[in-house]
C-alpha positions as CSV (number, residue, x, y, z in Angstrom):
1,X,27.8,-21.2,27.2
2,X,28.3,-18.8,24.4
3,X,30.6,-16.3,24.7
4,X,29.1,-12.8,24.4
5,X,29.5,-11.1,20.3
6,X,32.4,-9.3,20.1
7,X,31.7,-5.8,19.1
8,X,31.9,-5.2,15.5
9,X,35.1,-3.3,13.6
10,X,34.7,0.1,13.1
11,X,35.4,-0.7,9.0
12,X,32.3,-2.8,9.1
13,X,29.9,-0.4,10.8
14,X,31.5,2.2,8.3
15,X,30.6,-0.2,5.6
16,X,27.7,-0.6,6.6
17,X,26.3,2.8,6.8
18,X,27.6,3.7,3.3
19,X,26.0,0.8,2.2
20,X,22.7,2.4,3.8
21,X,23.5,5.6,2.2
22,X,23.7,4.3,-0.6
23,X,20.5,2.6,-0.9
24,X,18.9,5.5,1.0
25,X,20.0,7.6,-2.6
26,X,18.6,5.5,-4.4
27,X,15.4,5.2,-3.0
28,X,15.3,9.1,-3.4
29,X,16.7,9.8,-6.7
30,X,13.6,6.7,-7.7
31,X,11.1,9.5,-5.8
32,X,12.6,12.2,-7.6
33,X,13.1,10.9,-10.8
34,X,11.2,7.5,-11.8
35,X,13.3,4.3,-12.6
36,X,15.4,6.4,-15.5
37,X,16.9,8.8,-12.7
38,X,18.3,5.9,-11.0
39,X,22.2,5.4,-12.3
40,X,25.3,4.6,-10.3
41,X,26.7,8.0,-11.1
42,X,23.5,9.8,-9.7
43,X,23.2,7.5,-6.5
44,X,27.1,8.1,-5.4
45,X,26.8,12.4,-6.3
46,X,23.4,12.6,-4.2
47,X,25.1,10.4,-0.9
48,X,27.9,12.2,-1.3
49,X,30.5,9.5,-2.3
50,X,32.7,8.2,-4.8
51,X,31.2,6.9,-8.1
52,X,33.3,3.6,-7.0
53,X,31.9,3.1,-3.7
54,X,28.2,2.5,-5.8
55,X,29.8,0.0,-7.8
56,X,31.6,-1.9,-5.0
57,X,28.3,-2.2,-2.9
58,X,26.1,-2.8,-5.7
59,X,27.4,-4.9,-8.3
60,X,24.7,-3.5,-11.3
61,X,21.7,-0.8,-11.8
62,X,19.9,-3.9,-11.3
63,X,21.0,-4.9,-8.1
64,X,20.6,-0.8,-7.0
65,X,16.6,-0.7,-8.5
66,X,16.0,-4.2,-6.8
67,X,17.1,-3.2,-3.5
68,X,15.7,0.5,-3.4
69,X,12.2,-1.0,-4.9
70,X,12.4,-3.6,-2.2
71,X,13.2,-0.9,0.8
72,X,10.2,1.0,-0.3
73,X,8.4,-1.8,-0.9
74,X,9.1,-2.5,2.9
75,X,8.5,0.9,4.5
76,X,5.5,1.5,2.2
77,X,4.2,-1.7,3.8
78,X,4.9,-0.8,7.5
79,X,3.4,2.3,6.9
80,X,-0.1,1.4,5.4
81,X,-0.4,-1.2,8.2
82,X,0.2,1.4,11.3
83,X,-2.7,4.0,9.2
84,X,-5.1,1.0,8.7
85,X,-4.8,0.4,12.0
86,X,-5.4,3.9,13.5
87,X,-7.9,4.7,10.6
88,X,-9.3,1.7,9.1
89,X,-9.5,0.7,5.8
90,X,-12.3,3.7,5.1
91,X,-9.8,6.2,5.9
92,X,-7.4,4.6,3.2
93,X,-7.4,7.3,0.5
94,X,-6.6,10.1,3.1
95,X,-3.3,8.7,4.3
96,X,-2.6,7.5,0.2
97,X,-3.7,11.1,-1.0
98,X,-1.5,12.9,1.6
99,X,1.7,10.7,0.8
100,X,4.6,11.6,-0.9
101,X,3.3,11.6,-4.4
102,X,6.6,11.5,-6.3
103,X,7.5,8.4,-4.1
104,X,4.6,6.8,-4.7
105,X,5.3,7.2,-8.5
106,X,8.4,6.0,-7.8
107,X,6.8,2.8,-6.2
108,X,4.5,2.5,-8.9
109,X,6.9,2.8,-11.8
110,X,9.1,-0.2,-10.4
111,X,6.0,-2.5,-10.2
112,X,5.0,-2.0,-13.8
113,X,8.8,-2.7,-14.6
114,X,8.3,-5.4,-12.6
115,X,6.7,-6.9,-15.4
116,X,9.8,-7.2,-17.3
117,X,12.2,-7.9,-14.5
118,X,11.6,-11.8,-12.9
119,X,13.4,-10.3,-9.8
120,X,11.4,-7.2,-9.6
121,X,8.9,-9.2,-10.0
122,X,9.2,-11.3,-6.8
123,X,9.7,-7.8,-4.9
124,X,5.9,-6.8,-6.7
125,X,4.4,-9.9,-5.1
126,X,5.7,-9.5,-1.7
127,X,4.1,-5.7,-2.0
128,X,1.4,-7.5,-3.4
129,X,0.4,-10.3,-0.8
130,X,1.5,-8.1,2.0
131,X,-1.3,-5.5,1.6
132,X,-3.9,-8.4,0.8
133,X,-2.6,-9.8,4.0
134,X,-3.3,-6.4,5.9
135,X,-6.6,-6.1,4.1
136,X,-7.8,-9.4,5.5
137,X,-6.6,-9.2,8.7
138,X,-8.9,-5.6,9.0
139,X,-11.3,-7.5,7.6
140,X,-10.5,-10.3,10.2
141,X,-10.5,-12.5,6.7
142,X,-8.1,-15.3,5.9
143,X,-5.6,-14.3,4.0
144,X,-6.8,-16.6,1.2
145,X,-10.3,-15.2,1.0
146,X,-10.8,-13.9,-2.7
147,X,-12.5,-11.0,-0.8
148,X,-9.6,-9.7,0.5
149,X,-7.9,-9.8,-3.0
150,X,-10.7,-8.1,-4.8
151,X,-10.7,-5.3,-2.4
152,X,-6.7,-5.0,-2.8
153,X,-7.7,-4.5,-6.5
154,X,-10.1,-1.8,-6.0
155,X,-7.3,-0.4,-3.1
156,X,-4.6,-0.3,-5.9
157,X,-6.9,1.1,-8.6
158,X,-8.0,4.0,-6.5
159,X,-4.4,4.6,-5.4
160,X,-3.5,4.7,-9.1
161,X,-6.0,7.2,-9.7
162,X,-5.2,9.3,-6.7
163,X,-1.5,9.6,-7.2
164,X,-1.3,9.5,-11.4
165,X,-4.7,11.3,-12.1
166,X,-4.7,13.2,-8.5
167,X,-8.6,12.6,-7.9
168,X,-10.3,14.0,-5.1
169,X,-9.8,11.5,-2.3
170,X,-13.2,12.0,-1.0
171,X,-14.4,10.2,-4.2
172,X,-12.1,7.1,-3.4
173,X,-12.8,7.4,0.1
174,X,-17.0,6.8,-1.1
175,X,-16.2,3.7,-3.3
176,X,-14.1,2.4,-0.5
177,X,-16.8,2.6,2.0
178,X,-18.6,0.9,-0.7
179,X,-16.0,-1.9,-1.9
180,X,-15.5,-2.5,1.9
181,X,-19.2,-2.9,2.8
182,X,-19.3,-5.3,-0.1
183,X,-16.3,-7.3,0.8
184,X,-17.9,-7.5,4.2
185,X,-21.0,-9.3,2.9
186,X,-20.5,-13.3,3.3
187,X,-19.9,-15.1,0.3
């Protein structure tokens, strides 16, 4: 029989929350800010600690971006899949219209980086396959139907337009309905 886990030192639990802390920063300085607001000096002075505790935790800017982009990534994730399942996929544009817009900008701005960044880049494709996956399983799709991936597209285009142009949501919410009632159709 195993013996039961020891309970962790105090140092490591410390640790581990400033490591949180940290990354917490980050991912609001990215909100704030965009990508260019995200430096080692501007994580530690918003959590409130030593510019050396950013480098110990996080050995580049890089590492920092990666790890914010994937927490939001994450959360943003988590959250889409609890409002599509109270709402439905119709009802989309009202929960991405009444979100943080500068976190969504900040979301945004990392995935078009992303582009230029191979490890951003993996991050973009879990954000990526992870709404197409919620997509198809409101459409009780596979998660391979091309459906499902060409109403993500139309998803992410309206969100674009809704957060960087700030459309009326009532006009995403119509070519939803429509995009949905389309994607419905067999092939």
């Amino acid at each position: 029989m195993k013996p039961p886990p020891r309970a962790q030192p105090a140092a490591q639990a410390r640790s581990r929350r400033r490591r949180a802390t940290l990354l917490t920063a980050a991912v609001d300085l990215l909100a704030d800010g965009g990508f260019a607001a995200v430096t080692h000096r501007a994580v530690a002075q918003r959590a409130h600690l030593p510019l050396a505790a950013t480098t110990y935790y996080f050995a580049s800017r890089d590492q920092l971006l990666a790890e914010a982009f994937a927490q939001l990534v994450e959360t943003e994730l988590a959250t889409t899949a609890a409002w599509i399942t109270e709402h439905g996929l119709t009802g989309l544009p009202g929960h991405l219209a009444a979100a943080d817009r500068h976190r969504q900008l900040g979301l945004w701005e990392l995935y078009v980086h992303a582009g230029r960044d191979p490890v951003l880049q993996q991050i973009a494709r879990r954000w990526t396959d992870g709404c197409v996956r919620l997509i198809a399983q409101a459409l009780h799709l596979p998660d391979t139907d091309p459906r499902a991936r060409l109403l993500y597209t139309t998803v992410s285009t309206l969100w674009l337009e809704l957060i960087v142009e700030q459309r009326p949501p009532d006009q995403a919410r119509t070519l939803l309905a429509h995009a949905v009632e389309n994607a419905l159709r067999p092939p």
